[in-house]
C-alpha positions as CSV (number, residue, x, y, z in Angstrom):
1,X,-40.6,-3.7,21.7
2,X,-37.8,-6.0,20.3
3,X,-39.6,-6.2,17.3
4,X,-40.0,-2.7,16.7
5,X,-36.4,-2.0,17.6
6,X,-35.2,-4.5,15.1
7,X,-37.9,-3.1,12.2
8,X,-36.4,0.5,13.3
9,X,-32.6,-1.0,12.2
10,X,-33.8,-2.3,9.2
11,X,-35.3,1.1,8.0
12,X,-32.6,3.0,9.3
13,X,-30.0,0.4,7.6
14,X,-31.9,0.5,4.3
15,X,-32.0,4.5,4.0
16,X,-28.4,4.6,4.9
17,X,-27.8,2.4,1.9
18,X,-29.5,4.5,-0.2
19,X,-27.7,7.7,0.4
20,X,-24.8,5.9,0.4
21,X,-25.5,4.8,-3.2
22,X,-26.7,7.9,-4.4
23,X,-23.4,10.0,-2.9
24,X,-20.8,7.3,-4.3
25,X,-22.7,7.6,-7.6
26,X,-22.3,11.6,-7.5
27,X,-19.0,10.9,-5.7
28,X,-18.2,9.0,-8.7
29,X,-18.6,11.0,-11.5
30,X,-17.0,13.9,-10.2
31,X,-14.1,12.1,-8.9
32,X,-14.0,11.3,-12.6
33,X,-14.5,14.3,-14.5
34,X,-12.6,16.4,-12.0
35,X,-9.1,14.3,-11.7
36,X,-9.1,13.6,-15.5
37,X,-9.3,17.4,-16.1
38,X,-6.8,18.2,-13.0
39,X,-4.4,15.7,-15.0
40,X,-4.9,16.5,-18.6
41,X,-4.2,20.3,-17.8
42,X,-1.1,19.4,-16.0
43,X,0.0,17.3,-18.7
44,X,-1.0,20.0,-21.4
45,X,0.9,23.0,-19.6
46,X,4.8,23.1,-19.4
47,X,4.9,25.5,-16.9
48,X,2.9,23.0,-14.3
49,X,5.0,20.0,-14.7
50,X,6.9,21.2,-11.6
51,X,7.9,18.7,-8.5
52,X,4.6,20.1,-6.5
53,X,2.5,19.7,-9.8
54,X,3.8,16.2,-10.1
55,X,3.1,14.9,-6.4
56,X,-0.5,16.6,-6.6
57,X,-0.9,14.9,-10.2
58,X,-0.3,11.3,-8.4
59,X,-2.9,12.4,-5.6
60,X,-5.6,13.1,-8.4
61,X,-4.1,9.9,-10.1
62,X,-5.5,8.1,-7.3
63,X,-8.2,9.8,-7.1
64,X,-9.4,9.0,-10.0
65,X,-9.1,5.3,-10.4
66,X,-11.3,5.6,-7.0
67,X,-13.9,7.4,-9.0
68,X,-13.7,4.9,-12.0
69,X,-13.0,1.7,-10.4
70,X,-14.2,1.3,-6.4
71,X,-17.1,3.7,-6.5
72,X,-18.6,2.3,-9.2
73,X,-18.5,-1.3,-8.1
74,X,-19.4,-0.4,-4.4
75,X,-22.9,0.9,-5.6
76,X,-23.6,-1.9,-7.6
77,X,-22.8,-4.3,-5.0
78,X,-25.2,-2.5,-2.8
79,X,-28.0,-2.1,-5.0
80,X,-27.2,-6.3,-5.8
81,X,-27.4,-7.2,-2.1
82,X,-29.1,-4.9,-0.3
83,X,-32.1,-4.1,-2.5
84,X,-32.4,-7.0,-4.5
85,X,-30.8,-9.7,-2.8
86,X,-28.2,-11.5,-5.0
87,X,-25.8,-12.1,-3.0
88,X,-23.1,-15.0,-4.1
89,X,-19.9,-16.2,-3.3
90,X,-18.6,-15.1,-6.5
91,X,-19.5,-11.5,-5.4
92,X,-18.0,-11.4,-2.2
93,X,-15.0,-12.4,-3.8
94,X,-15.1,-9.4,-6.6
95,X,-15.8,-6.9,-3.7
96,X,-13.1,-8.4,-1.5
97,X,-10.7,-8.2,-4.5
98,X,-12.0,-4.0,-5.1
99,X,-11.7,-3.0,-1.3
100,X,-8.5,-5.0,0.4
101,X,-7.1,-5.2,-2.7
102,X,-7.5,-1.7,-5.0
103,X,-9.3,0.3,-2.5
104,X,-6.5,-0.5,0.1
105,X,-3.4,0.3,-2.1
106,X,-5.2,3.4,-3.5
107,X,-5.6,4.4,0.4
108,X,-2.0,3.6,0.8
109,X,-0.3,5.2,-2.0
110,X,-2.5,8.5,-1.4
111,X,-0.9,9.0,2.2
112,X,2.3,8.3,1.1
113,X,2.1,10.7,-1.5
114,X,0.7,13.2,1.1
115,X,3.9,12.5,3.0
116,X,6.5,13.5,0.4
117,X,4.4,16.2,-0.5
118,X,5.0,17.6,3.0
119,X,8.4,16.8,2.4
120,X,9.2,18.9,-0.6
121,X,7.3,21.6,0.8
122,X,10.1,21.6,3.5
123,X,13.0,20.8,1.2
124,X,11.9,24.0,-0.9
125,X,11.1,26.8,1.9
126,X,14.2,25.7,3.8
127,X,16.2,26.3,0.8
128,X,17.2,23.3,-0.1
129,X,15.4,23.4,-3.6
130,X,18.6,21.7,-5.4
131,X,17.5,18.8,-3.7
132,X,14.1,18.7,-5.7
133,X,14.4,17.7,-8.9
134,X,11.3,16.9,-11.5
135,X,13.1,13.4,-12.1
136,X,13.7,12.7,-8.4
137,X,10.4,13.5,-7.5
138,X,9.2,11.2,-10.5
139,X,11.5,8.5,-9.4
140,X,10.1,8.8,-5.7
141,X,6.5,8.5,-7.0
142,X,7.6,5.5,-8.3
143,X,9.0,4.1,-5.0
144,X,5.5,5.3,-3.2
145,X,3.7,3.5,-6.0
146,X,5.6,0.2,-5.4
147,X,5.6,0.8,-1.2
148,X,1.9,-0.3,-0.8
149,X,2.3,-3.8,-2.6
150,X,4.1,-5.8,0.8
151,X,0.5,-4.8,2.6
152,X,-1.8,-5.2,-0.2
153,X,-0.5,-8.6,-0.9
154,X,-1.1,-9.8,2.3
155,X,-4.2,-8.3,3.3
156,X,-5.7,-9.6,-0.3
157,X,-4.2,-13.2,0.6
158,X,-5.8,-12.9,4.4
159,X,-8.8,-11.9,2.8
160,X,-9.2,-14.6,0.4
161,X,-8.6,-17.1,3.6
162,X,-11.2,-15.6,5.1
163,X,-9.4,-13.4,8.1
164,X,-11.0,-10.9,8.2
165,X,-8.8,-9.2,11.3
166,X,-5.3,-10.0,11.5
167,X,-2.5,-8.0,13.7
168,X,-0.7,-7.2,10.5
169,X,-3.6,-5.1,10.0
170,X,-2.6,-3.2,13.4
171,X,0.8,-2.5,11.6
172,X,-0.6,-1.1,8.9
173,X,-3.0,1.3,10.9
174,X,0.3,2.6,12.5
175,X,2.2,3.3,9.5
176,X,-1.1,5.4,8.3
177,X,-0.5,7.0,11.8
178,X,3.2,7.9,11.4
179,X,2.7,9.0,7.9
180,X,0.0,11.7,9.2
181,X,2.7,12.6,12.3
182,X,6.0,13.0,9.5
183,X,3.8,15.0,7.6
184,X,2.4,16.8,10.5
185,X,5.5,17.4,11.9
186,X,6.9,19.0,8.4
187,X,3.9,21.4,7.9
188,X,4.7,22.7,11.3
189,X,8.3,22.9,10.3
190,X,7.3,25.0,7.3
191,X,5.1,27.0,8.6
192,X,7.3,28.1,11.7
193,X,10.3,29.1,8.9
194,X,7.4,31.6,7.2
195,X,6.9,32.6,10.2
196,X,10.8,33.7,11.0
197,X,11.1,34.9,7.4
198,X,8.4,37.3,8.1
199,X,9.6,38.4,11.0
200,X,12.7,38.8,10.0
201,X,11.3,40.9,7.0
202,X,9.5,43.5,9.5
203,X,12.3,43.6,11.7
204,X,15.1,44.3,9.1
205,X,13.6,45.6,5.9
206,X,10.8,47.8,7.0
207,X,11.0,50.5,3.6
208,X,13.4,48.7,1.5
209,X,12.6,45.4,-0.8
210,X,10.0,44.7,1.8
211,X,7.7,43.9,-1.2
212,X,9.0,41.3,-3.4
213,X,10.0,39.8,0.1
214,X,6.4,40.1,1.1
215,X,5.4,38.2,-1.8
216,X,7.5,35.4,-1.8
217,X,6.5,34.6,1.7
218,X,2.6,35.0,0.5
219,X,3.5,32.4,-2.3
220,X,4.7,30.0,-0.3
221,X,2.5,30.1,2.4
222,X,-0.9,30.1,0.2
223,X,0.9,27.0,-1.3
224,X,1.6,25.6,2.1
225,X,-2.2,26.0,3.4
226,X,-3.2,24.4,0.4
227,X,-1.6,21.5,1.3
228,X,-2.4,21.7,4.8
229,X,-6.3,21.6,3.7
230,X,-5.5,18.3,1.6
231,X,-4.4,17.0,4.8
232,X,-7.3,18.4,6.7
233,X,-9.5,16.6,4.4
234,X,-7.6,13.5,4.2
235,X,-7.9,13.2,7.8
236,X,-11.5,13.6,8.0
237,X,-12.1,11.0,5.5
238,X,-9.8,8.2,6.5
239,X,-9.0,8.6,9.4
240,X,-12.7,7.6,10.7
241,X,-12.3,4.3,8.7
242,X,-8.4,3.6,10.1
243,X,-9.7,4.3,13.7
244,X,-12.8,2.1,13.6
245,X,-10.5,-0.8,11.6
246,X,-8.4,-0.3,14.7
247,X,-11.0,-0.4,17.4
248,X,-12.5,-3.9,16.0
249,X,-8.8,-5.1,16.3
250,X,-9.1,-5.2,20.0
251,X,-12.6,-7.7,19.8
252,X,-11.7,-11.4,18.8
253,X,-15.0,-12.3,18.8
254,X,-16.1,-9.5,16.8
255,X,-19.4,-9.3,14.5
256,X,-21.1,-7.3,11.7
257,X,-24.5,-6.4,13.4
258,X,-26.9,-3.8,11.5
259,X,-25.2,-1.2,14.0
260,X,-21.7,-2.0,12.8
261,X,-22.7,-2.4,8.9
262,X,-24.8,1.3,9.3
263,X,-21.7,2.7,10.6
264,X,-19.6,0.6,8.1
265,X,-21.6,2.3,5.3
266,X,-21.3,5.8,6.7
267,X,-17.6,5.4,7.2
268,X,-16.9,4.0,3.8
269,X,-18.7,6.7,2.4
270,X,-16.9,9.3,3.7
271,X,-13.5,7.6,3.2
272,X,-14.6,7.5,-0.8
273,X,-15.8,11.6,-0.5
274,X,-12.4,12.9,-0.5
275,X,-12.0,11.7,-4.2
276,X,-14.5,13.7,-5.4
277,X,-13.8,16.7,-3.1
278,X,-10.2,17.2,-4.0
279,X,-10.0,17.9,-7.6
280,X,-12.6,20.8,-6.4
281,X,-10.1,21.6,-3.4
282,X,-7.3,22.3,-6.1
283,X,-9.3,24.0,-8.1
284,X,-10.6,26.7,-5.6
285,X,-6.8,27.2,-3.8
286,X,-4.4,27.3,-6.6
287,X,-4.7,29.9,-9.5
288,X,-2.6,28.7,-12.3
289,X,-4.4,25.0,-12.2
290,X,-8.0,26.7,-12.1
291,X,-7.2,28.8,-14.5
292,X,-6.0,26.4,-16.7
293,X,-9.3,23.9,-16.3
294,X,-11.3,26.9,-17.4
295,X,-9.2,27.0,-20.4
296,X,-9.4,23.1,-20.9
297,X,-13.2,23.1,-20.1
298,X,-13.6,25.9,-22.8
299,X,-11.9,24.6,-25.3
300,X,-13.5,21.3,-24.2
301,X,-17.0,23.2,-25.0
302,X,-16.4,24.9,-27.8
303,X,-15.3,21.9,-29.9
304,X,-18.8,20.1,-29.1
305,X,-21.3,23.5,-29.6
């Protein structure tokens, strides 16, 4: 009965494997294709190169080193140890160097992004817009791409030492978790001003310049649920992997079993999906960008027929 428990793990392990490869390799080539063409038609178009367009350009920028870089290398470490069993030392260190190292400042940078993003949202529908600048917001993506390096560093170093928990990775589980609340905590912000602003529209202008009021308010809040869905979907990718990383934090004596690593492949899986999915989320809830990777893909075509 142990036996057959054991040769049930192993078949369950090695099929989770698989479609864990062959989703990362899709994952991968969208991820790809999709932030390349989300960043070369906001490069391309004046009239994108706005502070939002920026902040969402640095979330596909992140996106797609994920796709080129981390997906890539995470199948072919799994097809080298799992399947056919060349595993070396040499390996481990070149996977340790992708996940705690780029994976883990790619993660980082991403939610800080997300943050500001929720930020400016609120800076702009409270109007406060002078604040927001296309040079302040590039000089802040700076700052978020520098913010991640303190943790990175460390975890890379504790890594290499083989520590594979520390508590400093409890600290950086909680600044993932106030991230999510600040940015929570600004959405709702936002959304309770459009909700005053359209009260205040039906109370006060019910036959006069109700329209253009109208769509202002529509404006901002399809651009507002946009970003709310990028944080839906950031949440249900990594927020998985931070709870589990969290959980094992608690076990000193913790180990890998083929339970653990089946859920370790699931989770990492999902935590890579959202690169893929995103470029396609931008795509689908903002006009002007779909509108202008149509163009790009056209022109794109055209020059190869």
């Amino acid at each position: 009965m142990v036996s057959f428990h054991f040769a049930m793990l192993a078949i369950v392990s090695r099929s989770v494997s698989v479609a864990a490869c062959v989703v990362n390799a899709v994952s991968s080539l969208v991820a790809v294709v999709g932030n390349a063409l989300i960043l070369v038609a906001i490069y391309k178009n004046p009239s994108l190169r706005t502070p939002s367009y920026i902040l969402l350009a640095g979330l596909a920028l992140t996106d797609f080193f994920t796709g080129l870089l981390l997906l890539p290398v995470s199948v072919v470490f799994t097809v080298l140890v799992e399947f056919m069993k060349k595993g070396s030392p040499s390996l481990c260190l070149i996977m340790v160097i992708f996940q705690h190292g780029i994976g883990s400042y790619l993660g980082f940078t991403a939610i800080f992004v997300i943050t500001v993003m929720s930020v400016e949202r609120w800076l702009l529908i409270s109007r406060r817009s002078t604040a927001i600048t296309t040079h302040r917001i590039f000089k802040a993506y700076v700052v978020i791409c520098l913010l991640p390096t303190p943790f990175i560093t460390s975890r890379l170093a504790r890594s290499l030492d083989g520590c594979v928990h520390n508590k400093l990775d409890g600290a950086e589980g909680i600044v993932v978790f106030v991230c999510l609340l600040i940015t929570s905590v600004f959405y709702f912000k936002v959304l309770q001003i459009i909700r005053r602003h359209q009260l205040q529209i039906q109370a006060t202008q019910p036959n006069q310049g109700f329209g253009q009021a109208a769509i202002d308010i529509a404006k901002y809040n399809k651009s507002v649920i946009m970003l709310l869905y990028i944080l839906a979907l950031f949440s249900v990718c990594y927020l998985p992997s931070a709870i589990f990383l969290q959980v094992t934090l608690f076990y000193q004596d913790f180990q890998y079993t083929t339970e653990v690593i089946i859920l370790t492949n699931i989770l990492s899986t999902l935590y890579y999906l959202s690169s893929a999915l995103n470029p396609l989320l931008y795509c689908w809830r903002t006009r002007d960008l779909r509108v202008r990777v149509r163009q790009l893909l056209m022109r794109i075509f055209q020059q190869n027929v």
